[in-house]
Steps between C-alpha positions, in 0.01 A plus 500: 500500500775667401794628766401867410141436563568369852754781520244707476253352686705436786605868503138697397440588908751686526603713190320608205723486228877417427581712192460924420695697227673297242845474645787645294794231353770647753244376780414209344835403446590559846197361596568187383861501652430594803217215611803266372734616718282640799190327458414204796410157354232327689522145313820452724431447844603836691845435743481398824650862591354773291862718536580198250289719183765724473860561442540774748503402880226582611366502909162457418215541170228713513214498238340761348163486340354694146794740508388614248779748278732394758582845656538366888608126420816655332546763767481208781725261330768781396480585862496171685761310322504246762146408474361306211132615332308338260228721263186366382351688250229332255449831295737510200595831433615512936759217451604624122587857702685308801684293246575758272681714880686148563625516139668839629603421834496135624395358859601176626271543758204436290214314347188506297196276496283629203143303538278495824667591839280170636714253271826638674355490870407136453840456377682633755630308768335539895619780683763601243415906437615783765262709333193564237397832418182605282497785404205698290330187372199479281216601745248389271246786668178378400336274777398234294924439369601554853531089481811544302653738744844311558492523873252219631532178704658320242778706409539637861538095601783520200667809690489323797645143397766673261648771809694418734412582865502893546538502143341880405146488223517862342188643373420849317261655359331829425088362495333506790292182501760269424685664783300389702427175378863430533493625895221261523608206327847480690297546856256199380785276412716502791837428379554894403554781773437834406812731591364834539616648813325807476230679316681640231733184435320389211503851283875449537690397257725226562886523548673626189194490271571628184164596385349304180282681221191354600527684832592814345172469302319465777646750706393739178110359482481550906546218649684411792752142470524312874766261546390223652750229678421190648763262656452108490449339878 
């Protein structure tokens, strides 16, 4: 078996496919640059202290899931300097845009992963991320995919060994169902407490969100995004 075959294999729960549109040479180019110079290697074990990833000091790392054209990992990182994040993003033409923004203005403060998000989480060390946020992931509507939904047991026992105590789990999303399967996932698993403090906390959105496109679609099509946010206990 070849290592793309168990590549994708290992990754065919989650996420459909890893390439769109033919990428253009300038992305490529900085495509290929970038992963060199940003990209995490996970046939070195990871350090002790994850601040240890990057040449900026950084407080604490924080992990952000299918970001997909990178619109609020670059906003958080260009804002919180002092706090290292790390991208995964298995879908081609996302990291060739990211890379191709780092070309033009460089962060310290970053990483990229560019296969499946469950590689990295086994990777990481215990209780070594202040934060993960997932924001507008593949819902995979249909009842019969809802197996590859990314929130389940596993990956919510992943959360839970990779954040530290308190540590916030970030959820949003603009379909109902999963929604919901999120809110009841967390409560079944015990290790994630639900933050709302009133009824209108989750159609919030967080602290100095920027917005991504995918929400502006949905805001368009009629659909309303909730902000979920679940700290680690």
């Amino acid at each position: 078996m070849t290592s793309e075959t168990r590549r994708s294999r290992s990754s065919e729960a989650f996420f459909g496919r890893r390439h769109g549109k033919t990428i253009r040479p300038q992305q490529a180019a900085a495509l290929e640059a970038g992963l060199a110079r940003y990209g995490v290697d996970l046939s070195v074990a990871p350090p002790a202290d994850l601040a240890g990833l990057f040449p900026a000091q950084v407080s604490q790392v924080r992990l952000e899931i299918g970001f997909g054209g990178g619109e609020h990992l670059l906003h958080e990182a260009a804002a919180h300097p002092d706090v290292g994040f790390i991208g995964v993003e298995p879908f081609v033409n996302g990291m060739a845009k990211l890379m191709k923004a780092l070309a033009d203005r460089p962060l310290p403060n970053l990483r990229v992963y560019d296969d499946d998000a469950v590689r990295l989480l086994d990777w990481l060390p215990p209780a070594s991320l202040a934060g993960i946020d997932l924001l507008y992931p593949d819902p995979w509507p249909k009842k019969r995919h809802w197996k590859r939904r990314f929130v389940g047991q596993a990956n919510l026992d992943r959360f839970a060994r990779a954040l530290k105590r308190g540590g916030r789990f970030r959820f949003a999303s603009d379909i109902d169902s999963y929604i919901n399967w999120t809110l009841l996932h967390c409560r079944a698993h015990g290790a994630f407490e639900w933050q709302a403090g009133q009824a209108d906390d989750w159609h919030r959105p967080y602290e100095g969100w920027p917005g991504t496109r995918y929400e502006a679609k949905a805001v368009r099509e009629g659909r309303r995004p909730a902000y979920l946010s679940f700290a680690r206990s």
